[in-house]
C-alpha positions in Angstrom: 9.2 12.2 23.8 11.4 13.9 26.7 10.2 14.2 30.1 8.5 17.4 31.3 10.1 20.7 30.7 11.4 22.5 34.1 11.4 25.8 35.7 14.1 27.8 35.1 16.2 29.7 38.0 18.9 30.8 36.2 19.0 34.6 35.3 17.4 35.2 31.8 19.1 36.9 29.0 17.0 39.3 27.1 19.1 38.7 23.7 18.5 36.0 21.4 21.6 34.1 20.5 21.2 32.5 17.0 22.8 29.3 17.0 25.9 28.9 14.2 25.6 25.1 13.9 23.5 22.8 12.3 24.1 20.2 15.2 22.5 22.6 17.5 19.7 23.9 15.3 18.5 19.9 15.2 18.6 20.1 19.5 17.4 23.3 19.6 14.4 21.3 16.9 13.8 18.5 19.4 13.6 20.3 22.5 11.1 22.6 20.9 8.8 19.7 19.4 8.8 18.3 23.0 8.0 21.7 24.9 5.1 22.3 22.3 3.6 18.9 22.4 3.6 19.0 26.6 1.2 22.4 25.6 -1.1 20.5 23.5 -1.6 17.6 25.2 -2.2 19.9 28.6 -4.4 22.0 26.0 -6.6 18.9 24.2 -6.1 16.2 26.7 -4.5 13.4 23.5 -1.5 12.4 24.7 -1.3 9.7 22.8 1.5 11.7 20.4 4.2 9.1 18.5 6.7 9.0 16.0 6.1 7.1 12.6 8.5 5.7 9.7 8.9 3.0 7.0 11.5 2.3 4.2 11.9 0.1 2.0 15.6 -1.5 1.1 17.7 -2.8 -1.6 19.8 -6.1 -1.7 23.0 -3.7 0.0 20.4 -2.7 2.8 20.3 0.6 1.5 17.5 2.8 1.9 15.9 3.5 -1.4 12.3 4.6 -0.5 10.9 6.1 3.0 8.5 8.4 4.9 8.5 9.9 8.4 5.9 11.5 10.6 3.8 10.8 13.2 0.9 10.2 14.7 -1.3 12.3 18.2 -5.0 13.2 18.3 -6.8 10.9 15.7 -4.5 12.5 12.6 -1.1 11.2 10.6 0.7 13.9 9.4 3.6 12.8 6.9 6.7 15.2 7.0 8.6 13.7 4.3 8.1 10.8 1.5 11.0 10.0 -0.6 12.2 8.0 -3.5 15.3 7.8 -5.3 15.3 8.6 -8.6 16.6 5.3 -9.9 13.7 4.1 -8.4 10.9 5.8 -9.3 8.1 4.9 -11.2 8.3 1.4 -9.6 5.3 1.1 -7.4 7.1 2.0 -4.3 5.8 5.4 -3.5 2.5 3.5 -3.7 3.5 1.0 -1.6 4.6 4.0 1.4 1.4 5.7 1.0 -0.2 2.2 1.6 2.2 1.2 4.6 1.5 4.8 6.1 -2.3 4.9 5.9 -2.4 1.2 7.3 -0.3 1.8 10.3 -2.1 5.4 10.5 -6.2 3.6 10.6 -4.6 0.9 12.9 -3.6 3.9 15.9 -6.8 5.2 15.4 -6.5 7.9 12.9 -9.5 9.4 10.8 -7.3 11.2 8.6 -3.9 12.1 7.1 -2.1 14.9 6.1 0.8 16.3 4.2 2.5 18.7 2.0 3.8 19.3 -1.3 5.7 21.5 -3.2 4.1 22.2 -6.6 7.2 20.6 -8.2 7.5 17.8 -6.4 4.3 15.4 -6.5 0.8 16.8 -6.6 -0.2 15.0 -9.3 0.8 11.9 -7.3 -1.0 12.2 -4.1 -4.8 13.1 -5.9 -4.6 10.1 -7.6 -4.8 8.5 -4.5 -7.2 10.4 -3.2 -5.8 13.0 -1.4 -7.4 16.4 -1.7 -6.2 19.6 -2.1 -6.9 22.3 0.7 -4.7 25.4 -0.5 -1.9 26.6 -1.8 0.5 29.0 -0.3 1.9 31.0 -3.3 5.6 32.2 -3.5 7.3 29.0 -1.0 9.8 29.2 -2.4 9.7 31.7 -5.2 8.4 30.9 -8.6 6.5 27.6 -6.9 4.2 26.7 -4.0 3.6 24.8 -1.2 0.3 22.4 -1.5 -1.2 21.2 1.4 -3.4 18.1 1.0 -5.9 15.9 3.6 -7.4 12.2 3.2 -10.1 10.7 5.3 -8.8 7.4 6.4 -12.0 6.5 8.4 -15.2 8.4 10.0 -14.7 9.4 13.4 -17.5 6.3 14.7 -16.4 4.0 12.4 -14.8 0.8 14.0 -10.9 -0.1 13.2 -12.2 -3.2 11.3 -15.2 -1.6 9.3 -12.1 1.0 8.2 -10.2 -2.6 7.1 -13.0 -3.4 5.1 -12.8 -1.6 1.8 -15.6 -1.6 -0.6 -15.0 -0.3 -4.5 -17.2 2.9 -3.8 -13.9 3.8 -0.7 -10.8 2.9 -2.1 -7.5 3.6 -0.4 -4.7 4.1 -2.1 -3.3 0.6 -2.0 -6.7 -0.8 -3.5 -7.2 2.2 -5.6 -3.8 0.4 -7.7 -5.8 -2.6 -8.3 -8.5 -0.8 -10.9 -7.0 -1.0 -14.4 -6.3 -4.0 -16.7 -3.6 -6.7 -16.1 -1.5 -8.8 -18.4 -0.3 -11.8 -17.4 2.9 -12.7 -17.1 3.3 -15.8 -14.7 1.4 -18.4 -14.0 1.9 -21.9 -11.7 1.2 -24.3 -9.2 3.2 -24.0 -6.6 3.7 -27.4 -4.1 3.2 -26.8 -1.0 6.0 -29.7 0.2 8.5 -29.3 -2.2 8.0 -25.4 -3.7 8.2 -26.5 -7.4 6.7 -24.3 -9.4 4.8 -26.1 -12.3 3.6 -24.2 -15.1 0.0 -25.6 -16.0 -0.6 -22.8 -18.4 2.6 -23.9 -20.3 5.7 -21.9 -20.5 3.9 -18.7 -21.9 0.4 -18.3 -20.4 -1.7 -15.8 -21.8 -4.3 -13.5 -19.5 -5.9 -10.6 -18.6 -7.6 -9.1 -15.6 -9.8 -6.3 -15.6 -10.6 -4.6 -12.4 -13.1 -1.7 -12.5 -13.8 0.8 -9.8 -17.5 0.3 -10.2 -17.0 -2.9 -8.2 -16.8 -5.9 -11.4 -13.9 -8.2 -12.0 -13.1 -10.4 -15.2 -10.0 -12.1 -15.6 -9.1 -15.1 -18.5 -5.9 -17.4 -18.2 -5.1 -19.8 -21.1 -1.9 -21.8 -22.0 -1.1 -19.2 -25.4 -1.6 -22.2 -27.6 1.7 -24.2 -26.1 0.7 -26.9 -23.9 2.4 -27.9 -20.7 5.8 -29.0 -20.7 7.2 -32.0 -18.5 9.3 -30.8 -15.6 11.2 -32.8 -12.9 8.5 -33.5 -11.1 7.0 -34.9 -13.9 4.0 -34.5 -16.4 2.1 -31.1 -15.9 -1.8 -31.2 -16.3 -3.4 -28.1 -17.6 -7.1 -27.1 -17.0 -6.4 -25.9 -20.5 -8.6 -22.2 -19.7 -9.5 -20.7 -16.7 -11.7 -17.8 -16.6 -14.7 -16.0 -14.2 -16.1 -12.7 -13.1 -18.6 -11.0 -10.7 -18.6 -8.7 -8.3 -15.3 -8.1 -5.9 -14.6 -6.7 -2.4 -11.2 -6.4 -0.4 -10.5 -6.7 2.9 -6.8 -6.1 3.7 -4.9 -8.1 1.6 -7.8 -10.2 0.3 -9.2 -9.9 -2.9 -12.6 -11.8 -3.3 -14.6 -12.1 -6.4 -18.2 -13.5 -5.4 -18.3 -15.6 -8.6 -21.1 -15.5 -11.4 -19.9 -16.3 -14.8 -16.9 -19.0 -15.0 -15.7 -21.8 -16.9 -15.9 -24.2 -14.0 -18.8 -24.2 -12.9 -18.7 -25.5 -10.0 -17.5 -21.9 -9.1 -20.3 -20.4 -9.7 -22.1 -18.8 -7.0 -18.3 -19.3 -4.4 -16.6 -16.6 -3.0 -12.6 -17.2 -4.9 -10.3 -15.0 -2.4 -7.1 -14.4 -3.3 -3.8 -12.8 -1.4 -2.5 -9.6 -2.8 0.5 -7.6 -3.0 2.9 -5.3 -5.1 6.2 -6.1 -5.7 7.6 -3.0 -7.7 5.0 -2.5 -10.8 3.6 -6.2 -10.4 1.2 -7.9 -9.3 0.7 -10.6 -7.3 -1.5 -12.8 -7.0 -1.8 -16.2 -4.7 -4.8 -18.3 -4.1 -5.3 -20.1 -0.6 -3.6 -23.7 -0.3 -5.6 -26.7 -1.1 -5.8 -30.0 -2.9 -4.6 -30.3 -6.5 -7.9 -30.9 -8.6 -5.7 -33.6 -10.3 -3.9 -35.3 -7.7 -6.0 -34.7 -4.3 -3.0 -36.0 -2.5 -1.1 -32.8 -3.4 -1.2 -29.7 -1.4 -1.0 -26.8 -3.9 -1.9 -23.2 -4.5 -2.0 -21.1 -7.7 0.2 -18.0 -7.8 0.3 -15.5 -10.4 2.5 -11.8 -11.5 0.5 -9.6 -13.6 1.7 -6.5 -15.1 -0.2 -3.3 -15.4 -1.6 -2.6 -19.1 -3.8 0.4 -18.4 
């Protein structure tokens, strides 16, 4: 923000002079955001008013994806989210909303707000939760304007309580999870070298099933081909893996509090594993550890799934 407006002691003019350039429409724009937030924060005492953006980038650095707004008072309001039409259907408005409502709960917000034209993406945003307030008829003509509010957190609620997401509060990043998963990668990645080794053979066969009432199943076998050797030698295959039980997420950890599985040694463990969306995949990574075939090799399993239903 610019520094304090000051008084004037020039003579005023008592004619408005429309401006005949887009250059100064977008100074005229600034100066008038500033003047109006020194009024509300003198008015409401939050001064803690800042801008907010994300993108996301192709291999040229080109912008493909992105949202602006900001932040003041305990709300987000998003002015614009954007992606190219190449792009769409990929995941990554999903993965805006998601960047947006983190950094949003992390400054303290308790909710979020934004607009839509009824021909852009209503649909979109209440399926992630976003509801609709009303609708100004005739902006523009033939269409409307759809204003729409999510609570983030309650007002009393601490930042990490608002990190913790159970099924029956699901933001929109974790609202993505719910459905059923194919798989379609499946390794042990060394930790020393990278090599990926395929223990499910070269086409595993899975599914994960994620429902919103707070279960999880998922089943991973090798698809009836075994193993084959790689560089690094001989692959061992646990030949099926499979468990369920009840889930809960906390940021970017997804744990299943085990009850049925096919080792069962699991049973009755929490099994966490890292998440994140990479276009209309996901992935999954469990935490590093000994290989339950060769202790002396650091490994972890790591997974792409794509979405079935």
């Amino acid at each position: 923000m610019n520094g304090p407006s000051m008084p004037t002691s020039g003579v005023i003019k008592t004619s408005v002079e429309l401006l005949q350039s887009d250059l100064e429409c977008e100074k005229l724009d600034a100066f008038l955001a500033d003047r109006i937030y020194e009024f509300n924060v003198k008015s409401t005492g939050y001064g803690d008013g800042l801008l907010l953006g994300g993108c996301i980038r192709d291999s040229r650095n080109e912008i493909v994806a992105g949202f602006n707004g900001h932040t003041w008072g305990g709300c987000c309001e998003l002015t614009h989210v954007w992606v190219h039409e190449q792009h769409r259907g990929k995941g990554f408005g999903a993965e805006l909303l998601r960047a947006a409502e983190a950094e949003a709960i992390a400054r303290g917000c308790v909710q979020l707000v934004l607009a839509s034209h009824s021909f852009q993406a209503p649909q979109f945003y209440e399926h992630f939760g976003y509801e609709r307030k009303y609708a100004l008829e005739g902006w523009p003509q033939g269409h409307s304007q759809i204003f729409y509010a999510k609570r983030l957190r309650e007002k009393n609620e601490s930042l990490r309580q608002a990190s913790m997401t159970t099924p029956r509060d699901l933001s929109a990043r974790n609202a993505d999870l719910i459905g059923t998963w194919k798989l379609m990668t499946f390794a042990a990645e060394v930790q020393a070298t990278g090599a990926k080794l395929p223990i499910f053979g070269p086409t595993p066969r899975g599914r994960l099933i994620i429902l919103e009432s707070g279960q999880m199943m998922t089943v991973v076998t090798a698809g009836g081909q075994p193993p084959r050797a790689t560089d690094a030698g001989p692959v061992k295959s646990p030949g099926i893996m499979a468990y369920s039980g009840r889930y809960e997420i906390n940021g970017d950890q997804f744990t299943t509090h085990a009850d049925v599985c096919s080792n069962e040694a699991w049973v009755g463990t929490s099994l966490a594993r890292t998440f994140k969306f990479v276009g209309s995949r996901l992935h999954l990574s469990t935490a590093w550890g000994p290989s339950p075939f060769d202790p002396t090799t650091i490994v972890r399993g790591v997974s792409e799934w794509e979405r079935e239903a």
